[in-house]
C-alpha positions, -999 to 999 in steps of 0.1 A, spaced: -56 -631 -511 -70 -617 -544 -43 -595 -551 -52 -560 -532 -40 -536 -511 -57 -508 -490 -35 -477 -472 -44 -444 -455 -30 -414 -453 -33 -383 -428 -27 -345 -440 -34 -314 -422 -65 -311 -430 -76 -344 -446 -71 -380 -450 -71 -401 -477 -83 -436 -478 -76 -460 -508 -76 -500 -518 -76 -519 -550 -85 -553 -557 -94 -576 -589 -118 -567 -611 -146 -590 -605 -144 -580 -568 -151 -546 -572 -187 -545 -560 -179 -565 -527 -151 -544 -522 -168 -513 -526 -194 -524 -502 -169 -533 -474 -153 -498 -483 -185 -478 -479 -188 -494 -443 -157 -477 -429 -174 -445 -439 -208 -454 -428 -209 -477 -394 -166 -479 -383 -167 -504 -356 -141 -482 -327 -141 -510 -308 -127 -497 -270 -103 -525 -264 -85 -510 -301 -77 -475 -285 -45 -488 -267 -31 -504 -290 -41 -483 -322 -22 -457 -295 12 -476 -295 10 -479 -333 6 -440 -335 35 -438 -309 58 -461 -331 53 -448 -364 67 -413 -343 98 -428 -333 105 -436 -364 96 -403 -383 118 -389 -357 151 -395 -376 139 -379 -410 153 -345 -418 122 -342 -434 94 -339 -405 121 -321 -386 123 -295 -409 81 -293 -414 78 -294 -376 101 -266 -372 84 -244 -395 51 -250 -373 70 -240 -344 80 -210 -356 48 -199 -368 24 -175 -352 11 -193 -320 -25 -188 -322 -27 -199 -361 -43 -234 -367 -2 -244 -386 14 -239 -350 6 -274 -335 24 -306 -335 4 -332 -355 21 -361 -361 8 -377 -324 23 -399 -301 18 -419 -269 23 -385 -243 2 -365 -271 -25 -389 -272 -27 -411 -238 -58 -403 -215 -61 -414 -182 -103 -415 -193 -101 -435 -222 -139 -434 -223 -140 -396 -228 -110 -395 -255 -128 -426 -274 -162 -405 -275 -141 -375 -287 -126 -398 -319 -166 -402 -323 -175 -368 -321 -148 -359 -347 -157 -384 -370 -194 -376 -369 -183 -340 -373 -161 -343 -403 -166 -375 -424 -198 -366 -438 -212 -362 -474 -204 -328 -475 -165 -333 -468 -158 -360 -490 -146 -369 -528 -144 -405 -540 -128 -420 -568 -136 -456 -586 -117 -469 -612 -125 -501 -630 -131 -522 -661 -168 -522 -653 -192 -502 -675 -197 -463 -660 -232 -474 -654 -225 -502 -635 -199 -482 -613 -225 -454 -602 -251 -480 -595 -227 -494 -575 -214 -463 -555 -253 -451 -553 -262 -482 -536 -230 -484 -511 -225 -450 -502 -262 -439 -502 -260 -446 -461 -227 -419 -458 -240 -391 -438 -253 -360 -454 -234 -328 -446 -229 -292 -457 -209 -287 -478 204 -333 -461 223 -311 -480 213 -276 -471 186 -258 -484 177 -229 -493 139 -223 -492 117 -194 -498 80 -193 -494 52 -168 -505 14 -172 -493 -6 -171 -520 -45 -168 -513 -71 -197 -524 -87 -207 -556 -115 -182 -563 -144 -182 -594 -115 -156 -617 -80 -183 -614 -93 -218 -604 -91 -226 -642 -67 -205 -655 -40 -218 -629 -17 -190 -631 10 -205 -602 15 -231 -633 31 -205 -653 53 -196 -627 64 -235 -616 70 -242 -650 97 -214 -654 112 -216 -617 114 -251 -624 127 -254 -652 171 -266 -656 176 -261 -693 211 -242 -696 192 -211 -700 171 -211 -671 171 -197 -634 189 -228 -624 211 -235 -651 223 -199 -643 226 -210 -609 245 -245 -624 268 -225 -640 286 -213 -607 278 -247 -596 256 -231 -564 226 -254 -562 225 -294 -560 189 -296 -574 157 -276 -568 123 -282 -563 95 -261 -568 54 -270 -555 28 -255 -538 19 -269 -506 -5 -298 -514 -7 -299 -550 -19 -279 -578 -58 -292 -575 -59 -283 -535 -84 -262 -524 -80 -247 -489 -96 -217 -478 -69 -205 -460 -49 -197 -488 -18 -218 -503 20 -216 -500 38 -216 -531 77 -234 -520 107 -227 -542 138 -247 -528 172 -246 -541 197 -278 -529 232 -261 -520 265 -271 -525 292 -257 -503 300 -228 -527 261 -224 -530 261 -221 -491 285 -192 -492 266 -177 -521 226 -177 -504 220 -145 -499 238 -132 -535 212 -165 -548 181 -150 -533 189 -115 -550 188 -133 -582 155 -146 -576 138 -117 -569 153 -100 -596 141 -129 -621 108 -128 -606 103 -94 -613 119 -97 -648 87 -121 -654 64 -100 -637 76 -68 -662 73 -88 -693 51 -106 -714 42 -142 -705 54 -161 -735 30 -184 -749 46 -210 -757 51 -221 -715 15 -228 -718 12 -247 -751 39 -267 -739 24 -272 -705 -12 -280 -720 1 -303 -749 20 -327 -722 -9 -327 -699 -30 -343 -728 -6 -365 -741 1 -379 -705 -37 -379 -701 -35 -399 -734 -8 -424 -726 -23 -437 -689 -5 -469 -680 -35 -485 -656 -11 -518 -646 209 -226 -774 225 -197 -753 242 -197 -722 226 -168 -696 251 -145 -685 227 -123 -658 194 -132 -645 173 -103 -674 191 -132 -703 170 -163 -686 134 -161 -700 147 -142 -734 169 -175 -740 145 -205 -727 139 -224 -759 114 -250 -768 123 -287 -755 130 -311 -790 114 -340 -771 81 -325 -760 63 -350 -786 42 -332 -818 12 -355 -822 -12 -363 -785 -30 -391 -799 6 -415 -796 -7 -451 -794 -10 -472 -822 -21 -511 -827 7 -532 -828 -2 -560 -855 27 -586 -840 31 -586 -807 47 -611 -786 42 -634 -755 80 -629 -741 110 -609 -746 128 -621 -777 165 -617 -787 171 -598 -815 204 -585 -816 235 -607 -805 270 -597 -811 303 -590 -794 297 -561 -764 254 -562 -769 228 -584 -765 191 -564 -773 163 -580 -762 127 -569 -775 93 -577 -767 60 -555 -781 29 -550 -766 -7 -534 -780 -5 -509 -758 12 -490 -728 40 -464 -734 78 -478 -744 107 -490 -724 142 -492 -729 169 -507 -702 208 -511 -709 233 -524 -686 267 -510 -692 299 -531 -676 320 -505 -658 345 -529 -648 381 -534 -654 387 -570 -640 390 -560 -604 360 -557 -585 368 -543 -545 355 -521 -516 370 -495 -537 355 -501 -569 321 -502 -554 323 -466 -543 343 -456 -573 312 -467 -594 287 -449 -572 303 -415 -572 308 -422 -611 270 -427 -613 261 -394 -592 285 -374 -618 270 -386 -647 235 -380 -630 246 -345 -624 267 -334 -661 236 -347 -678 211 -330 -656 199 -305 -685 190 -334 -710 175 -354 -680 152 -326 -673 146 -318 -709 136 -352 -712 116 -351 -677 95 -318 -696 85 -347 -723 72 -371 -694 105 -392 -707 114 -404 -669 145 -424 -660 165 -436 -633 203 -443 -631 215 -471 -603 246 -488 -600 244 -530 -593 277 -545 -587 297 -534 -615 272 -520 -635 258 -491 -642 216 -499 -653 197 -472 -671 162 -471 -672 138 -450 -697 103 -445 -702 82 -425 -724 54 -419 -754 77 -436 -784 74 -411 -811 109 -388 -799 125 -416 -775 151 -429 -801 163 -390 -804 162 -388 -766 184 -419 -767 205 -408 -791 214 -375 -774 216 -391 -739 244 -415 -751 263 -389 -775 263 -365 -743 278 -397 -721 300 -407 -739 318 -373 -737 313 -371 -703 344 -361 -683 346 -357 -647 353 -325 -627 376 -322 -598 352 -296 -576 322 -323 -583 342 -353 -576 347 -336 -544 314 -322 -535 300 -362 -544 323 -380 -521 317 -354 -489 282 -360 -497 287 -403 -498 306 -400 -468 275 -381 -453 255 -400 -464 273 -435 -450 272 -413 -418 236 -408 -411 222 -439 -425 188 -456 -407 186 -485 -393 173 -501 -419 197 -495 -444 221 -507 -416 204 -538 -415 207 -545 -454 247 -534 -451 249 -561 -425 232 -590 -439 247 -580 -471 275 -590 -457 266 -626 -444 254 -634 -476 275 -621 -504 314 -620 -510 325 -585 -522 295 -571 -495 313 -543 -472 301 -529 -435 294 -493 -432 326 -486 -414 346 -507 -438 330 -481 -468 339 -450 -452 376 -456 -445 380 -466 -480 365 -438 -491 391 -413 -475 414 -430 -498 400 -423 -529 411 -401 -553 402 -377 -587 428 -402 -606 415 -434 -595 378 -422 -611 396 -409 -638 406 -447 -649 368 -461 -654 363 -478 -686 329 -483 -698 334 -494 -733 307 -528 -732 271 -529 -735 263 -560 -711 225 -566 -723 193 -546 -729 153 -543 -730 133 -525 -754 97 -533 -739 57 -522 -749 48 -496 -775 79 -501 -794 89 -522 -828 115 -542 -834 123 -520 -862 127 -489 -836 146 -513 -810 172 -524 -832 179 -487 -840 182 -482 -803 206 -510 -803 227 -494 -831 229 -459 -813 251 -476 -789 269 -498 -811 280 -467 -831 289 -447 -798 314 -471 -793 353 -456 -803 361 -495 -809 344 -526 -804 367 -540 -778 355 -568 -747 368 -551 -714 382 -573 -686 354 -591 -669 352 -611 -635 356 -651 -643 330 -658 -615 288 -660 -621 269 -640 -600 254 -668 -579 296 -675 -572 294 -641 -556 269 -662 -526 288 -673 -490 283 -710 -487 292 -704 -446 273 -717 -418 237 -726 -424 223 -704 -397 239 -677 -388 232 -640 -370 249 -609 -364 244 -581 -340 249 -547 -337 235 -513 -323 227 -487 -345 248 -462 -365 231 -436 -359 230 -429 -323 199 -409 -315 176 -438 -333 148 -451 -308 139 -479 -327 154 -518 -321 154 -538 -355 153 -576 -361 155 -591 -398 156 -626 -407 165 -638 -443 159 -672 -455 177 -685 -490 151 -708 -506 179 -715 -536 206 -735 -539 233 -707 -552 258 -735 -564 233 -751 -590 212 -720 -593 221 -715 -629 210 -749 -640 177 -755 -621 141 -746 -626 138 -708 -605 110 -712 -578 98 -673 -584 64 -684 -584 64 -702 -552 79 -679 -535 59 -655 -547 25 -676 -537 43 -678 -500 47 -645 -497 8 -635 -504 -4 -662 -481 17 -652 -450 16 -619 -454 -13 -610 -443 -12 -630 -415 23 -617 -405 10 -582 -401 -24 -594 -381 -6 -613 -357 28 -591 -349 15 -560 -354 -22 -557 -350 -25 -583 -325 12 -584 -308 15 -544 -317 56 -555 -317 67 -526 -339 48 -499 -365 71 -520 -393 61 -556 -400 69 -567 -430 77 -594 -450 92 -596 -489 105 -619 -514 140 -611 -531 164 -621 -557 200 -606 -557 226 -625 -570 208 -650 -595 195 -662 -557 161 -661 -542 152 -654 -507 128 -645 -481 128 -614 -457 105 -610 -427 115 -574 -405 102 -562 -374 112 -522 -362 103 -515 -329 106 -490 -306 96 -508 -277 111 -546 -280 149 -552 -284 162 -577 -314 162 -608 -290 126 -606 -282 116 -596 -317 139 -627 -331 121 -646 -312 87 -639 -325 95 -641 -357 108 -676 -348 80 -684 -329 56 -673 -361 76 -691 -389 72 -724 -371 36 -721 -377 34 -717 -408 32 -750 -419 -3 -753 -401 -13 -724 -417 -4 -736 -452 -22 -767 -444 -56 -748 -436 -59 -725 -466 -95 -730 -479 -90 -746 -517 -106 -716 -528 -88 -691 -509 -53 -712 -524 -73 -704 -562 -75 -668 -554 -36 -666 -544 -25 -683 -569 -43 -671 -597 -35 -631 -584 3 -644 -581 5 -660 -621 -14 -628 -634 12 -604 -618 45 -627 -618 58 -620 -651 34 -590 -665 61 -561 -662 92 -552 -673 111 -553 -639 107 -591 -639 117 -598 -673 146 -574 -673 157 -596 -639 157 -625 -661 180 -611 -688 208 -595 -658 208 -628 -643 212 -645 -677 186 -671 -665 161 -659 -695 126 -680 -679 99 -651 -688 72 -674 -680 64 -698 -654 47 -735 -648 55 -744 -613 49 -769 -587 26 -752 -563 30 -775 -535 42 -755 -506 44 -774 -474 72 -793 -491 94 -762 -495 88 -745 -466 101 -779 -449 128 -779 -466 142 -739 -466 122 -730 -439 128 -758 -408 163 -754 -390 163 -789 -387 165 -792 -428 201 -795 -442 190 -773 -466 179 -743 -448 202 -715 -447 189 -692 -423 206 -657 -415 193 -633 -386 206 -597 -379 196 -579 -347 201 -543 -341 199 -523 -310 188 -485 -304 213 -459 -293 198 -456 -258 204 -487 -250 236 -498 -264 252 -514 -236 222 -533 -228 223 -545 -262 255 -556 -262 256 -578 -228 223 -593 -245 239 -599 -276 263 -621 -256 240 -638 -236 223 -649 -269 250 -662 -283 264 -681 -255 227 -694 -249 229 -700 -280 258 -716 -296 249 -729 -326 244 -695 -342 277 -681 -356 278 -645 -352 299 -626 -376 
């Protein structure tokens, strides 16, 4: 209602509770907060079905890799040490057949554990630091006192706890910062080189500010690649050797200085919204400093003109820059290059992807140099584009650019990689969850040029080294230079990739809009499946509504906001009433979307206990009411939604960068906040202008059963199409 969010979390050996909410709710909140820690209600009649929540969020953990692989290191530890135990719970794990006694033991632990003495609390706010202790005095003065998929290749050392002589001085940093590192000269760019590892990943257990008194494990893993497979053994020589080759020599100072500097500057910069190794002894001799790893900390500055939205400010043949400043924050830049050649097919779409995981992987060095100087970006590939994203302090991002494009642009793919990628996409298509499934298959209802899982992986045994070899990418679509940046410094961006460019020539592109790209098939429609991945326990039912007309969606006013306003009011509700009250699934959700130019409404349920009919219907059953429950929001409660949905709608970049792809270029919004209007008319089946599209998927266990119900439902039910 005003904007928040609250979440938990459950470790080994603690949990974590957090919310936020606006500012001038802070004390209320804080005193609701404080409750849960002081008088939590543990009502009886909750055990059950807090239980079957447990119990469903196991079923789905099930399928990751991930908790397999951590649940098989506790398995293999010793037995009577406190790591050998399963922890994640379930309903056989936790069910009692005395209730009463396991509800007096939740007390007992509680009592035991969430006291004074075990806890640490956080608050954040605009509020003065005065008024925030008085606040957390007053609150929390009744808190009990208390004393106080590719295959790895992982190697783990215990190292013992934080004592009075290191708990400052840190010195596992040293070592994650070299182990880590993936300049050319490093451990991994050795291992690069020979092309062994996929990535690698380097923590301690926790994180660095994790005191346990049973000591910590410090986690190097290296991500192989089928020669790397054949190669662990010769790979785990090397890293002994390299660890003692830093043990033996002297720690160079400028790991540290570089370390420190960033952890100031990223401190500083808070956003509240050379030789090639030839043998492991050449890896810390060549390890150079990073060019990007800005000189000054102090790297804000007052922008005198800023602006209220994105302006265009360069607009010529094969670029279109847009540019908006802001006082403070760090600096964005997002470009969308065309990688099309006038065809756009099944084919294509996977061609671009394993394009995008090459470049991701021959510019892994500069990506990590530029990760060292908290310069983050991500690569993704939308349609027939391939949409970079950067971030960073401002003071080296244009010569970060600058070397990012020069080293793209002379980017050529290798055989052996093109390879390794598309075995790994093919995997990947394999083992997909069933949620992915689900967006695959109502991908497919709703957009031309949208392909089935099975569709994607026989296309992909046709492609070849050649037919990646013909990509073009000679056109800059459009791009966003956003926050601590001047127009001066985004115009120079612009010209980096105006003189990267060997001519400046318009490649082929597709006649059609992207709203074109939308089915205009039957109004309501459903598919139905079972799911890909055969040992998944969990049943999944989605329901998309399209709340846009895609044929006139170019020319009319966008109803962001609205939809946006919907989703806050409902949401809440969807999750009290389907999962807390209902307990249908651990996964009740409900989010707005725009793909296409097109906006639309998503509501999921995954269960582990219903199958998609039932779940279908409930989610029928609960949009029907919605109207009533638009119609008795308090006045007030409608103020606080709507004010929390204008404040956020069009405040980042990832909105206004939505507006420039979709060439729709609204980067602020006055809308018509009457709802029950719209939800009548995109929202009721009855309404010749709801287009309503359902996909129901049914766990492996139960596949035949699944199927026959899929046919009785659609021969109950004839007017849904199924595809």
């Amino acid at each position: 209602m005003h904007g928040g969010d609250s979440a938990a979390a459950t470790d080994d050996d603690h949990t974590i509770f957090f919310l936020f909410a606006e500012s001038k709710l802070l004390e209320h909140v804080l005193d609701m907060f404080a409750r849960l820690f002081i008088a939590p209600l543990m009502k009886p009649d909750s055990m059950n079905r807090e239980i079957k929540s447990i119990d469903s969020e196991f079923e789905i953990l099930k399928q990751s890799d991930t908790h397999r692989l951590y649940q098989l290191r506790r398995h293999t530890s010793k037995n009577d040490y406190p790591f050998n135990r399963f922890t994640a719970g379930n309903k056989k794990s936790l069910h009692s057949k005395n209730m009463n006694a396991l509800l007096t033991r939740t007390k007992t632990f509680f009592a035991d554990h969430y006291h004074g003495g075990s806890m640490k609390l956080c608050v954040i706010g605009r509020d003065s630091l005065t008024d925030l202790e008085r606040w957390v005095r007053k609150y929390f003065d009744g808190v009990k006192d208390g004393p106080k998929s590719l295959t790895a290749l992982q190697l783990v050392w215990m190292l013992p706890p934080y004592s009075k002589n290191n708990h400052l001085e840190m010195p596992e940093v040293y070592l994650i910062e070299l182990l880590s590192n993936k300049s050319k000269e490093s451990l991994y760019g050795f291992f690069k080189e020979k092309d062994w590892p996929a990535d690698i990943d380097v923590s301690l257990e926790g994180h660095l500010g994790d005191y346990r008194s049973g000591g910590r494990l410090f986690s190097f893993s290296l991500y192989l690649t089928n020669s790397g497979l054949k190669k662990k053994y010769e790979m785990i020589n090397y890293v002994y050797q390299y660890i003692k080759l830093l043990r033996d020599m002297i720690p160079q100072e400028w790991v540290w200085n570089q370390y420190w500097k960033m952890k100031e500057i990223e401190f500083d910069c808070l956003d509240v919204s050379g030789m090639a190794a030839n043998s492991p002894s050449d890896f810390a001799r060549y390890l150079s400093e990073n060019l990007f790893v800005p000189t000054a900390v102090n790297l804000r500055r007052v922008i005198r003109v800023t602006t209220a939205v994105p302006i265009c400010i360069v607009d010529k043949p094969g670029i279109k820059m847009w540019h908006q400043s802001l006082e403070d924050g760090p600096a964005y830049a997002y470009f969308c290059i065309s990688l099309t050649d006038g065809e756009y097919s099944i084919k294509k779409q996977l061609i671009y992807h394993i394009f995008t995981e090459l470049v991701k992987d021959e510019l892994s060095y500069i990506i990590f140099e530029g990760k060292q100087a908290s310069i983050s970006n991500l690569f993704s590939v939308s349609e027939d584009k391939l949409v970079l994203k950067f971030r960073c302090c401002r003071e080296k991002f244009t010569l970060f650019i600058s070397k990012f494009w020069q080293n793209f642009k002379s980017f050529s793919p290798k055989l052996e990689s093109f390879e390794s990628f598309k075995e790994e996409m093919s995997i990947d298509l394999s083992s997909i969850d069933i949620k992915e499934q689900s967006e695959h298959m109502m991908f497919t209802m709703l957009y031309e040029g949208s392909y089935d899982v099975k569709e994607k992986l026989e296309n992909l045994k046709d492609i070849s080294f050649a037919d990646l070899q013909k990509i073009r990418y000679s056109f800059v679509f459009p791009g966003l230079c956003y926050g601590d940046m001047l127009e001066k410094e985004a115009t120079e961006i612009s010209e980096i990739f105006e003189r990267r460019f060997e001519e400046p020539r318009t490649p082929k592109v597709r006649n059609e809009s992207a709203s074109d790209r939308v089915k205009l098939n039957h109004p309501v429609s459903r598919k139905n499946a079972y799911v890909f991945k055969k040992s998944e326990t969990n049943s999944m039912a989605k329901v998309y509504f399209q709340t846009s007309n895609p044929k006139y969606k170019l020319n009319e006013e966008e109803d962001g906001a609205r939809l946006s306003l919907f989703s806050a009011i409902i949401k809440e509700e969807l999750y009290d009433q389907l999962r807390t009250k209902k307990q249908l699934g651990y996964d009740v959700s409900c989010y707005k979307d725009v793909t296409s130019g097109v906006y639309g409404f998503y509501i999921y349920i995954v269960s582990s206990q219903y199958d998609p009919d039932h779940l279908l219907n409930e989610i029928d059953e609960f949009v029907n009411g919605i109207g009533s429950l638009l119609e008795n929001v308090p006045e007030e409660a409608f103020k606080s939604y709507k004010k929390s949905v204008e404040s956020g709608l069009f405040d980042d970049i990832n909105s206004k960068w939505k507006e420039i792809v979709c060439k729709r270029y609204k980067f602020d919004c006055h809308e018509d906040y009457e709802l029950r209007f719209w939800y009548d008319k995109y929202f009721k089946e009855s309404s010749p202008s709801c287009r309503k599209f359902s996909v129901g998927i049914w766990r492996g266990q139960h596949q035949e059963e699944g199927e026959e119900s899929s046919k009785a439902h659609e021969k109950k039910k004839s007017k849904h199409k199924a595809f």
